[in-house]
C-alpha positions in Angstrom: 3.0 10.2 3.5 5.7 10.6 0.6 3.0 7.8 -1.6 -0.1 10.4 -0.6 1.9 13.9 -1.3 2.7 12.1 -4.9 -0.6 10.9 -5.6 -1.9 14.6 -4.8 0.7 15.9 -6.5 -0.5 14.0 -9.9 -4.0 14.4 -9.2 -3.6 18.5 -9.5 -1.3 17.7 -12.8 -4.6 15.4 -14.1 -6.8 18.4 -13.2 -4.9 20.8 -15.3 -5.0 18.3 -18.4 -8.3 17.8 -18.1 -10.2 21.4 -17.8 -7.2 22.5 -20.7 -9.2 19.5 -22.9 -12.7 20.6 -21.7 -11.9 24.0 -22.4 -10.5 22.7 -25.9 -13.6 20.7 -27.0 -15.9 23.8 -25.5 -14.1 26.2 -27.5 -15.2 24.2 -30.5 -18.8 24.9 -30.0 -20.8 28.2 -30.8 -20.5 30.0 -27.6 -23.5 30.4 -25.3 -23.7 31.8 -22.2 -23.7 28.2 -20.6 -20.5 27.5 -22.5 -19.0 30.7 -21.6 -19.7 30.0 -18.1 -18.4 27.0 -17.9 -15.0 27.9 -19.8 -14.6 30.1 -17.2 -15.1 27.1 -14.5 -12.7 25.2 -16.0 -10.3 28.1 -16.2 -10.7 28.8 -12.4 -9.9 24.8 -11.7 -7.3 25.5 -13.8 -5.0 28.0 -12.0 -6.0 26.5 -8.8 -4.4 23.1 -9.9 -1.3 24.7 -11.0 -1.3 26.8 -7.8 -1.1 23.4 -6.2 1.4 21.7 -8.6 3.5 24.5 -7.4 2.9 23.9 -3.9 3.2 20.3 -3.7 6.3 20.1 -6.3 8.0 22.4 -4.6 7.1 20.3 -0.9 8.3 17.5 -2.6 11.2 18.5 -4.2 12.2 19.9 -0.1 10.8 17.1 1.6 10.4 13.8 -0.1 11.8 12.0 -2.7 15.2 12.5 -3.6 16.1 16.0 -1.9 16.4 19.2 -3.8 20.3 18.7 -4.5 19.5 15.6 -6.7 16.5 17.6 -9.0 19.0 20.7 -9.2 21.5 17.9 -10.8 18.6 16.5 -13.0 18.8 18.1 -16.5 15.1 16.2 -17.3 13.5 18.0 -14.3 14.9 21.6 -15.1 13.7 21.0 -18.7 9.9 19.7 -16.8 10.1 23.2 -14.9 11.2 25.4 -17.7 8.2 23.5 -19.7 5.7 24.7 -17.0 7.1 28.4 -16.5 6.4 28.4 -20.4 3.0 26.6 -20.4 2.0 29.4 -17.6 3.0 32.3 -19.5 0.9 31.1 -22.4 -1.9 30.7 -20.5 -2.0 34.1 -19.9 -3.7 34.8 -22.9 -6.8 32.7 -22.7 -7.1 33.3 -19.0 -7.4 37.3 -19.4 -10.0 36.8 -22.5 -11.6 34.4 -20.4 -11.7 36.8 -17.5 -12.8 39.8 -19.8 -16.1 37.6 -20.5 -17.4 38.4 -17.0 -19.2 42.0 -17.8 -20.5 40.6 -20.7 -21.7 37.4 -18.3 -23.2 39.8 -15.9 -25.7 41.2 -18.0 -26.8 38.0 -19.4 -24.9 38.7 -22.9 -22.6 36.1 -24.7 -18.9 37.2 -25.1 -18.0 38.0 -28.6 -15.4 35.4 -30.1 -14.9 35.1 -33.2 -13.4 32.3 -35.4 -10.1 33.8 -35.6 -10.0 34.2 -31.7 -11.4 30.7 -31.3 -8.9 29.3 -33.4 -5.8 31.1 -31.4 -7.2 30.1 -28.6 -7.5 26.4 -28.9 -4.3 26.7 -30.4 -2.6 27.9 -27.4 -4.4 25.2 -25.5 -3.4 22.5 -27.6 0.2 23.9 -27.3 0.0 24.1 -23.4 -1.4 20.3 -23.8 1.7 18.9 -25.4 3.7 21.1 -23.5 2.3 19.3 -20.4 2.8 15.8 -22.3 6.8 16.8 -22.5 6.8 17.6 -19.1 5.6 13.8 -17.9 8.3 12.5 -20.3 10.6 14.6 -18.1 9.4 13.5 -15.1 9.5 10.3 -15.9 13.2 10.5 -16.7 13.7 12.8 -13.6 12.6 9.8 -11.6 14.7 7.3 -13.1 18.2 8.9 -13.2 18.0 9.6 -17.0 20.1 13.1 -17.4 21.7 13.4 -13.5 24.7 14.9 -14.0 25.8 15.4 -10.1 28.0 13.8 -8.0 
């Protein structure tokens, strides 16, 4: 059980990498309504997979592995959860331009966006991205023991 909830648990975290990428290289092209569609799919995956990081982290941080008490001592995994508190409040941004397209959608029209906006947007995505890369480094050194400072 502890092997599948872990496994599911890195799924979700693959999910979020990948729609942040699509969404990247998407961005990157002139915006159609197909594009802008899709964005939006990839948006929705999005905060469904970090709905489910949340979920499943914080089953397995209760349930499995090492027990609560040993991630509270962990200095890498309070760092990997201060990195995703971050990476969520950023994506705030794209996420409500993203949703603010769906009038627009409606009636068949493609969303304004123009370089500038383009530009911040990808870079916010590319910042969430290596955000997300520190946050495996920390979890790798949660699991191993690197930066326990309990008992």
């Amino acid at each position: 059980m502890n092997a599948f909830v872990a496994f599911l648990h890195h799924i979700a975290f693959l999910a979020i990498m990948l729609t942040l990428a699509f969404e990247m290289l998407l961005l990157k092209q002139p915006l159609t309504l197909a594009t802008a569609k899709k964005i939006q799919r990839y948006d929705a995956i999005y905060g469904v997979a970090a709905g489910l990081i949340l979920i499943i982290g914080g089953l397995r941080v209760m349930y499995f592995e090492k027990g609560a008490d040993y991630y509270m001592h962990s200095a890498p995994f309070i760092i990997k959860m201060v990195l995703f508190i971050i990476v969520g409040l950023i994506s705030i941004h794209p996420t409500m331009t993203f949703l603010k397209w769906n009038q627009t959608l409606k009636q068949g029209v493609v969303p304004e966006l123009s370089d500038v906006q383009s530009r911040k947007l990808r870079g916010i995505i590319h910042a969430e991205l290596m955000l997300l890369g520190a946050m495996i480094l920390c979890a790798a050194m949660a699991a191993k023991g690197i930066g326990y400072f309990g008992n």
